[in-house]
C-alpha positions in Angstrom: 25.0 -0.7 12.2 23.8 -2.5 15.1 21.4 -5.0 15.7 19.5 -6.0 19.0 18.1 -9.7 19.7 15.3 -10.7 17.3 12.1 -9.8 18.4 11.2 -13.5 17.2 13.3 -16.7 17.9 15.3 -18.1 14.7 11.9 -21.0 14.4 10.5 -19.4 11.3 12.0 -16.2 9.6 10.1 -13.7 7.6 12.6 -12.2 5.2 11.6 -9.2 3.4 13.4 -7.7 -0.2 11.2 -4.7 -0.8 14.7 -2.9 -1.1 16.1 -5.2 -3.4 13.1 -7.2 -5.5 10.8 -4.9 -4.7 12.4 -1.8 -5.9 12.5 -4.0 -9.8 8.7 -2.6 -10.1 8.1 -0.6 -12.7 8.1 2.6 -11.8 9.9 2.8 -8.4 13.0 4.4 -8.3 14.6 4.6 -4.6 17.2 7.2 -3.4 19.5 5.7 -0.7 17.7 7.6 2.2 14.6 6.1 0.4 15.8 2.8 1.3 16.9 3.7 4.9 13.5 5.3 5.8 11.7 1.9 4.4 13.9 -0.2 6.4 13.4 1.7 9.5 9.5 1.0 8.7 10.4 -3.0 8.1 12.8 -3.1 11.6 9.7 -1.2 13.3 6.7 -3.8 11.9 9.2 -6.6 13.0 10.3 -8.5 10.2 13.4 -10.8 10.9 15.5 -10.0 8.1 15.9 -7.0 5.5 17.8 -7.9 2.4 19.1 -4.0 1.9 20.6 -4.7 -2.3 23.3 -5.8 -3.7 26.6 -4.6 -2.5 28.7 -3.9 -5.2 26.9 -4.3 -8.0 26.0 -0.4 -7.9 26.8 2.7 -6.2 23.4 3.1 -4.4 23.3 0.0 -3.1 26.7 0.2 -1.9 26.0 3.5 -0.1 23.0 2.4 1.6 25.0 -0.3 3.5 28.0 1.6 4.5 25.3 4.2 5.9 23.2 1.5 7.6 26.3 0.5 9.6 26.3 4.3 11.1 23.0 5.5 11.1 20.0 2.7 11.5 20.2 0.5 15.2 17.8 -2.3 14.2 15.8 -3.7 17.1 13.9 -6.5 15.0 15.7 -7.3 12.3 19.2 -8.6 10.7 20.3 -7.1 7.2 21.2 -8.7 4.6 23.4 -8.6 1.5 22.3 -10.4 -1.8 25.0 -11.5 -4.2 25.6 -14.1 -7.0 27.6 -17.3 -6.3 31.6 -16.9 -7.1 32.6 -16.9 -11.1 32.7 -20.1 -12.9 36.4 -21.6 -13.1 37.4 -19.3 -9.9 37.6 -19.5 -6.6 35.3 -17.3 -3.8 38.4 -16.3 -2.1 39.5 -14.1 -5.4 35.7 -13.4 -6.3 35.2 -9.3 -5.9 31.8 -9.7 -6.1 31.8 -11.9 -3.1 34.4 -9.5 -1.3 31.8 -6.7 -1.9 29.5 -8.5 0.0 31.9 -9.7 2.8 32.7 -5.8 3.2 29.1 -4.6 3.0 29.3 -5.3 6.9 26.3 -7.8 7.2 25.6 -10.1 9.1 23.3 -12.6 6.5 24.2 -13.0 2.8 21.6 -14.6 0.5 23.7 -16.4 -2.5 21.5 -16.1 -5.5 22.4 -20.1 -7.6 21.1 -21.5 -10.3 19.0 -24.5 -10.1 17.6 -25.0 -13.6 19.8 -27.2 -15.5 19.6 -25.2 -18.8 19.9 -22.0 -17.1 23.3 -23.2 -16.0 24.5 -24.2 -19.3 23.0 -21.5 -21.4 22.8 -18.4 -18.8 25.8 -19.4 -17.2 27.7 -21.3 -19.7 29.3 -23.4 -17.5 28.7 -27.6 -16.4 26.6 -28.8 -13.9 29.4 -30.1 -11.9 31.0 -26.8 -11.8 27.9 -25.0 -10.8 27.5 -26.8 -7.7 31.0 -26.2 -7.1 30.6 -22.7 -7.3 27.6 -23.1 -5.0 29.9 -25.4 -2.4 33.0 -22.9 -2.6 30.4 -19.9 -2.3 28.7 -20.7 1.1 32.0 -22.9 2.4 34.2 -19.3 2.1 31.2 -17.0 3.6 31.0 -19.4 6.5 34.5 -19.5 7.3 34.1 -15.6 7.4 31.4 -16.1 10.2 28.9 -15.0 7.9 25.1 -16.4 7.7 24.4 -17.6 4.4 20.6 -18.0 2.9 21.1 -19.4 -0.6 18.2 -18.7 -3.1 17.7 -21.4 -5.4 16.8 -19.0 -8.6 13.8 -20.9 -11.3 13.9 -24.1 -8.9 10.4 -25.1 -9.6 10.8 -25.0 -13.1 14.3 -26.9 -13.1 12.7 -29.0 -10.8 10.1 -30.1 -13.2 12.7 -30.4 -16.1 15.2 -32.4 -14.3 14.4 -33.1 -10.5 17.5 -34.8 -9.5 19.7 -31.9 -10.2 17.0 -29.3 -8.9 17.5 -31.2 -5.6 21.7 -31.7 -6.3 21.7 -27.8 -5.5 19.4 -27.9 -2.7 21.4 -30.6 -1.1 25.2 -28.9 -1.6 23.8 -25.8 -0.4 22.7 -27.4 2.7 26.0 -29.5 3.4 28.3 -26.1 2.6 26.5 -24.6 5.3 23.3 -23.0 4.3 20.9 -22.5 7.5 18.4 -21.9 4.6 17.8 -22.7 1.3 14.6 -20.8 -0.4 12.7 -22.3 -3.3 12.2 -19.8 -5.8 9.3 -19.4 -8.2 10.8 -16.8 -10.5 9.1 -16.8 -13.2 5.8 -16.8 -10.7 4.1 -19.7 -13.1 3.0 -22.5 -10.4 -0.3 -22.5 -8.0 -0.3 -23.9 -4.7 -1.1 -27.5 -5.4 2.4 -27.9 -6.9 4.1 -25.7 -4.3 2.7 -27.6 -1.8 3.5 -31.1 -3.4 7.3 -29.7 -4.7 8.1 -28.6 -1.1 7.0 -32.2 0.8 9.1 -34.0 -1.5 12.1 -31.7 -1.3 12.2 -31.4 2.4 11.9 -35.8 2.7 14.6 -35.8 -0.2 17.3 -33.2 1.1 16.8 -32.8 4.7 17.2 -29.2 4.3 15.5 -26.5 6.1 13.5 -24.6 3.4 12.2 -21.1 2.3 9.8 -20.5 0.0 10.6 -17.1 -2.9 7.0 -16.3 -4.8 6.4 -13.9 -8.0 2.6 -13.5 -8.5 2.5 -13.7 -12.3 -0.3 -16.4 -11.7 -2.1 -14.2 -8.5 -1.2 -17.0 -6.4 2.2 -15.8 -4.8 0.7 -15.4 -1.3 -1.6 -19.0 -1.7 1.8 -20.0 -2.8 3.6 -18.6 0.2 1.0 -20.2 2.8 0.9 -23.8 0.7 4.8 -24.0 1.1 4.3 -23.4 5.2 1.8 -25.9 4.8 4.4 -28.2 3.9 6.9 -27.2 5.7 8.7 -24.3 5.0 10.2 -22.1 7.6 11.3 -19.0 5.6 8.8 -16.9 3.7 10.2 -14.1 1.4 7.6 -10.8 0.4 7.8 -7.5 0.1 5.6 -4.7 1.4 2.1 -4.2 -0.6 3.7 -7.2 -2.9 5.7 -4.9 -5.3 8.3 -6.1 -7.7 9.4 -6.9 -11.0 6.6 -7.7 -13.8 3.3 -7.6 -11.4 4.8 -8.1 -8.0 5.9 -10.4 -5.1 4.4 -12.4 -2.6 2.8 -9.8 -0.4 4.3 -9.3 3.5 1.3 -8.2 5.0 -1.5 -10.5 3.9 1.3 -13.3 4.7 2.3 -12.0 8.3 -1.5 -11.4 8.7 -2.6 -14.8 8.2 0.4 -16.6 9.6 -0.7 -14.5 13.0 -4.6 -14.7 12.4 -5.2 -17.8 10.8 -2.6 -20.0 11.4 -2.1 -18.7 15.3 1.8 -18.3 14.4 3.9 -15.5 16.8 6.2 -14.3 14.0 6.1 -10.6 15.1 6.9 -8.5 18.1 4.2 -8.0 20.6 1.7 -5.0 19.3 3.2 -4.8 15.8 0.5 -6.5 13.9 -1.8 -3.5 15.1 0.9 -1.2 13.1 0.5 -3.1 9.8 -1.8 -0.6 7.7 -0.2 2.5 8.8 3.3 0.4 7.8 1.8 -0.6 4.4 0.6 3.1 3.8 3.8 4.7 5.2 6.0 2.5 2.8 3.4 3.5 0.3 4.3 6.9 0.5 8.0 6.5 0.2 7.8 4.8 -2.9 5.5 7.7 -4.6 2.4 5.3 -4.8 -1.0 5.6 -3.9 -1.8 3.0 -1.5 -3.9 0.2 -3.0 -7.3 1.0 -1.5 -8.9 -2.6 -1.9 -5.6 -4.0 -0.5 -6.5 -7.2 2.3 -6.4 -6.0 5.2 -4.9 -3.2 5.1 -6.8 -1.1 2.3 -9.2 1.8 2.9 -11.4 -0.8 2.0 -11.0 -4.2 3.1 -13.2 -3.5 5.9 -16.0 -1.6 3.6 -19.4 -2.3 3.5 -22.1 -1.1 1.0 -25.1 -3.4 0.3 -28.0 -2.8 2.6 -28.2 -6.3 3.3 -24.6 -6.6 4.8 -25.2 -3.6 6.9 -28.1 -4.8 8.4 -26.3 -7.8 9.4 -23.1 -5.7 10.9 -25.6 -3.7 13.0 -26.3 -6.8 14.8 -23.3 -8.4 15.0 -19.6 -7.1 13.0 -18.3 -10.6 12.6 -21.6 -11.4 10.8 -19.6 -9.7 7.2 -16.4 -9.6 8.4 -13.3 -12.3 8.7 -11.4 -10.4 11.4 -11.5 -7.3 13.7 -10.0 -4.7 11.6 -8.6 -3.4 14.6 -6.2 -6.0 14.4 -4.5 -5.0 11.7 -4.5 -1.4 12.3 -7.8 -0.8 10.2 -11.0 0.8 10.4 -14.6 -0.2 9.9 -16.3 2.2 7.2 -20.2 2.0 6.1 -20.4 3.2 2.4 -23.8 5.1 2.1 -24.7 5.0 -2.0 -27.8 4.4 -3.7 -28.0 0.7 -2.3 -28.1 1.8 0.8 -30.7 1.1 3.8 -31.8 2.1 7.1 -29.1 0.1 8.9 -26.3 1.5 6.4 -27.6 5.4 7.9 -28.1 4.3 11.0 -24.5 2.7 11.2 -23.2 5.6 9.3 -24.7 8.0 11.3 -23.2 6.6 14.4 -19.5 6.6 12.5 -19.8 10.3 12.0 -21.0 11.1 15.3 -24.1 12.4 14.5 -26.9 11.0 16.7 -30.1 9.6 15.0 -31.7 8.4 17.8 -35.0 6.0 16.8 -36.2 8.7 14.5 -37.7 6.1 11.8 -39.0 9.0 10.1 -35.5 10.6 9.9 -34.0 7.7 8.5 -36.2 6.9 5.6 -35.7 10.6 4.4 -32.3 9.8 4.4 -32.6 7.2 2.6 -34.5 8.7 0.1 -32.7 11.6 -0.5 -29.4 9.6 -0.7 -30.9 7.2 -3.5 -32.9 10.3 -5.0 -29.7 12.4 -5.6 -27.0 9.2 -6.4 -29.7 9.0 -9.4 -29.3 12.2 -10.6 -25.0 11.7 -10.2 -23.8 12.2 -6.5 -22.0 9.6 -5.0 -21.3 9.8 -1.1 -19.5 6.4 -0.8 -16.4 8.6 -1.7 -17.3 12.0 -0.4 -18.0 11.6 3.4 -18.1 15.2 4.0 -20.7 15.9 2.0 -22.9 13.2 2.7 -22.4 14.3 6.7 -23.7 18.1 5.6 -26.7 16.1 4.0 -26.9 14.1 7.1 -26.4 16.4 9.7 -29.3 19.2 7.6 -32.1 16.5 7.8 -31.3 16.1 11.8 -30.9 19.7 12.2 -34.0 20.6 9.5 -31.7 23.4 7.5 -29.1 23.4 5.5 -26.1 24.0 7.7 -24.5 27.2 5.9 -21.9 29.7 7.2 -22.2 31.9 4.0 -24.7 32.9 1.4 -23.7 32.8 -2.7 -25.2 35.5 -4.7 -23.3 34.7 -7.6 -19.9 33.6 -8.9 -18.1 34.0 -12.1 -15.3 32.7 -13.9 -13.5 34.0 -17.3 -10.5 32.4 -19.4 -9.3 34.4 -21.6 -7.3 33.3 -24.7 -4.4 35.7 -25.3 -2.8 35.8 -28.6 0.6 34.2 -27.4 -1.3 31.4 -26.4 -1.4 31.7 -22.7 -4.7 31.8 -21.1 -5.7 34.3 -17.8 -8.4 32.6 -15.8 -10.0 35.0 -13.6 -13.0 34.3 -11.1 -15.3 36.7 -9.0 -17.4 35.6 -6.1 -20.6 37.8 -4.2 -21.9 36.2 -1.6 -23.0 36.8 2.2 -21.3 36.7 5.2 -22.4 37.4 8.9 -25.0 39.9 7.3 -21.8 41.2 4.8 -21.8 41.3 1.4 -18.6 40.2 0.0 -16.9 40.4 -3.7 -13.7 39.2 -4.4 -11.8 38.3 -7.0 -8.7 36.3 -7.8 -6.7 34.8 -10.7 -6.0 31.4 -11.0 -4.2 28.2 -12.5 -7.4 27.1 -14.3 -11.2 28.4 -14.1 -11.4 26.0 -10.9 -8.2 27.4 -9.2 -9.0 31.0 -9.8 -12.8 30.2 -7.5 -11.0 28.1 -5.2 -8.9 31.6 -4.8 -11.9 34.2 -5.1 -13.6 32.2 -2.3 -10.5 31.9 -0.1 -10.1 35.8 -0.2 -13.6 36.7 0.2 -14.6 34.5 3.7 -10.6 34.7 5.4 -11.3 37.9 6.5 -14.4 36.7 8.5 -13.3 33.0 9.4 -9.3 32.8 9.6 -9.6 29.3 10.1 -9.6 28.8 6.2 -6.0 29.7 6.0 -5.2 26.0 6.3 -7.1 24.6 4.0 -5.5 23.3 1.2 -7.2 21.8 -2.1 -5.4 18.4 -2.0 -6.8 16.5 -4.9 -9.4 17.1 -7.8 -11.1 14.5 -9.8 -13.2 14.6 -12.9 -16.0 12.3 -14.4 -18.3 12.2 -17.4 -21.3 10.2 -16.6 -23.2 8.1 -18.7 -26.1 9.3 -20.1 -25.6 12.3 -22.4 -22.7 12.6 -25.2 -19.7 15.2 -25.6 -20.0 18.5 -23.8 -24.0 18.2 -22.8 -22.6 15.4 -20.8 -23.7 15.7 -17.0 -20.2 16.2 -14.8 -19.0 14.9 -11.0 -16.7 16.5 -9.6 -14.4 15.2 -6.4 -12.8 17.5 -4.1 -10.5 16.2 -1.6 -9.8 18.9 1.0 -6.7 18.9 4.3 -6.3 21.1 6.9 -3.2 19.9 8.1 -5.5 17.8 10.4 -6.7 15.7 8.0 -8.6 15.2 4.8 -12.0 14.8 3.3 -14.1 14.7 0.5 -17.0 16.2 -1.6 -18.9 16.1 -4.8 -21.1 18.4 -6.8 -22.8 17.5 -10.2 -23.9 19.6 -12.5 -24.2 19.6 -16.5 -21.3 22.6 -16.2 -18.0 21.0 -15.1 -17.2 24.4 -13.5 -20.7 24.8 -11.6 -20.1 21.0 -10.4 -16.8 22.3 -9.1 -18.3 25.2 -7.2 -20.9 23.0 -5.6 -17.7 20.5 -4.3 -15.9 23.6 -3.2 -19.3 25.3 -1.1 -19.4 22.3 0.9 -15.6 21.7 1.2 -15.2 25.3 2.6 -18.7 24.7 5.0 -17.3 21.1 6.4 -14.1 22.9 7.0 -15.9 25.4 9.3 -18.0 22.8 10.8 -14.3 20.8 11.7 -12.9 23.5 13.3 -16.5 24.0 15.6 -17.6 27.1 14.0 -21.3 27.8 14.6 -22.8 28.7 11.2 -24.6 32.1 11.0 -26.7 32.1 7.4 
């Protein structure tokens, strides 16, 4: 492992522990090469320090350090080791657990110490004399081994309100061992910024310390809580990507960077990386085997969404008019939702996102608009199917239906066997470049078996289906009628190895809804790849 000069000086560090608190969330489960990928991501966004696990304490983590030292050449940031202060009644010297972190190879330890004064003597079961021996001896030893040493003070808020002077005891030995930094932690995430703010002031004046600030979001207030400890003088922040972590999460490192760049004008990050942040957020998304949180700040699919007429009106005049930044800035996008609230600006702005040209036709517009609200009434919804509402779009500029084949009919059987299985079998006859085409094909499911009768019958004539892929299918019941007279959406999300998009067909027949999805996912496809349609 090696490390080039911080992209940032050592002024203000933002320390990230996706790999270690992050990974506590429910329902993440990182291999090794997991954990390398993600920190590759973290050293490329530009955070100052990675805390990589806890050497040690199991295998993985032990593996992912002895790998980092031979395969990862950080040019941002520092690794880290986490580890526990040395055994009560011991000495760090003899501790293994601190030798596990001494051999991890890096270059920044962050001692995890108690500073609740009935965690120490219930959790611990030791004095309070002793503990803040154990945190003395702890950073005095790592020191002497030329190691950086971060200490995390773990509950301090809450010991600090039981019993302040020995809250701030542990701060203060930490400090004269050695520590460069001593983070405040809010474990239990229970405080709001008021106190953070007030806590930190008076532990800065009282200690002389330099502090971090360590925030759980149990109250919803970790990243308030994060910017109301800088407020007050903390120079260490401590998040994770997309704010995972144990019970509902951790201060969040991109709304944190975000607004210590946008709002507070701070240079914590390498030139251009701020622009990176929503791909960053999404690729670490994807690691983890999450679907990115779409109404994420900043960096969501829709944190830069607009929908009401009235707000798009506004945007047409002037962006900033509905929006707190350029999305650009962070790496986002701009979208115009067209739905049944939509009005002539939202079309016109829409229109322009798509490419298709509306010129002044007034005319044009209100159609639009009128169809749009005319068929979200009867169940449609084009805010999440943008393909679909372009066909519509580009049919009223064009004044027909743009269609590259003709259905006659279509078909589809399940049949119940009597060892339970089920065949599902579909047939399609429709026209093609004056052809008349039947297929058939089996499938997975009713919707599978169409999706593969379809596929089969229009390959032959456009090739250019080959690489489309069915990439995601969604189902809704919509209010109105009850049981199975219930009127059906469908959502089709469609790649080409290009990219994605979306449509939607309603119908009272969940399988007709399907087939209407799966028309215009097969006709946008063509219309992407600049085929001229022939029906």
């Amino acid at each position: 492992m090696t490390t080039k000069a911080n992209a940032t000086d050592d002024s203000f560090h933002v320390f990230d522990t996706t790999l270690r608190d992050g990974a506590q969330r429910e329902g993440i489960n990182l291999t090794v090469a997991d954990k390398l990928t993600i920190a590759r991501h973290l050293d490329t966004f530009g955070v100052g320090y990675i805390e990589g696990g806890w050497p040690g304490a199991n295998p993985r983590d032990t593996e992912f350090f002895a790998r980092a030292q031979q395969e990862i050449t950080f040019e941002n940031a520092q690794l880290v080791a986490f580890g526990a202060t040395r055994r009560a009644g011991g000495s760090a010297a003899d501790d293994p657990q601190v030798k596990a972190l001494l051999n991890s190879g890096a270059p920044v330890i962050t001692l995890v110490a108690k500073a609740h004064d009935r965690h120490v003597e219930l959790a611990l079961r030791t004095t309070l004399e002793e503990n803040l021996e154990m945190v003395r001896d702890t950073v005095s030893h790592l020191r002497e081994q030329g190691r950086r040493v971060f200490v995390d003070c773990e509950h301090f808020f809450d010991g600090y309100r039981a019993n302040a002077a020995y809250a701030k005891s542990v701060v203060r030995t930490a400090h004269e061992a050695g520590a460069e930094v001593v983070i405040l932690c809010d474990t239990n995430g229970g405080m709001l910024p008021a106190q953070i703010q007030a806590v930190v002031s008076t532990v800065i004046a009282d200690t002389g310390a330099r502090l971090g600030i360590h925030a759980q979001d149990d109250t919803g207030c970790a990243v308030a809580n994060t910017l109301a400890a800088v407020d007050a003088g903390a120079t260490h922040v401590q998040c994770t990507a997309n704010g995972y972590g144990e019970r509902v999460g951790n201060a969040n490192l991109f709304p944190v960077v975000a607004a210590l760049e946008l709002k507070y004008g701070m240079k914590v990050l390498p030139e251009g990386a701020l622009a990176e942040m929503t791909r960053i957020s999404h690729a670490i998304a994807e690691v983890v085997n999450l679907t990115p949180s779409t109404h994420q700040p900043y960096v969501g699919v829709s944190a830069f969404a607009h929908k009401a007429g009235l707000h798009a009106s506004a945007i047409k005049v002037d962006p900033d008019l509905y929006q707190h930044i350029d999305p650009e800035l962070v790496g986002n996008t701009m979208r115009m939702l067209v739905s049944d609230m939509a009005g002539r600006a939202s079309i016109e702005l829409k229109g322009k996102e798509l490419g298709v040209d509306l010129g002044d036709d007034r005319a044009l517009v209100g159609r639009v608009v009128e169809r749009v609200k005319e068929r979200e009434l009867k169940g449609y919804t084009y805010e999440a199917a943008d393909a679909s509402f372009e066909l519509l779009l580009r049919g009223e500029v064009e004044g027909r239906a743009r269609r590259y084949f003709r259905t006659e009919s279509w078909r589809a059987i399940v049949e119940d066997r009597p060892d339970g299985t089920h065949a599902n079998e579909a047939t399609v006859k429709l026209w093609a470049k004056g052809e008349r085409i039947v297929a058939t094909a089996e499938g997975n499911g009713p919707v599978n078996a169409l999706d593969r009768a379809l596929r089969v019958a229009l390959e032959r004539i456009y090739p250019q289906l080959a690489k489309l892929e069915l990439i995601d299918y969604k189902v809704r019941i919509l209010e109105g009628r009850t049981g199975t007279e219930s009127t059906t959406r469908v959502l089709i999300t469609t790649g080409d190895g290009t990219g994605d998009w979306s449509t939607v067909g309603v119908a009272e027949n969940v399988i007709a809804a399907s087939w209407q999805a799966l028309e215009d996912a097969y006709t946008y496809g063509l219309l992407r790849a600049g085929i001229e349609p022939t029906e």
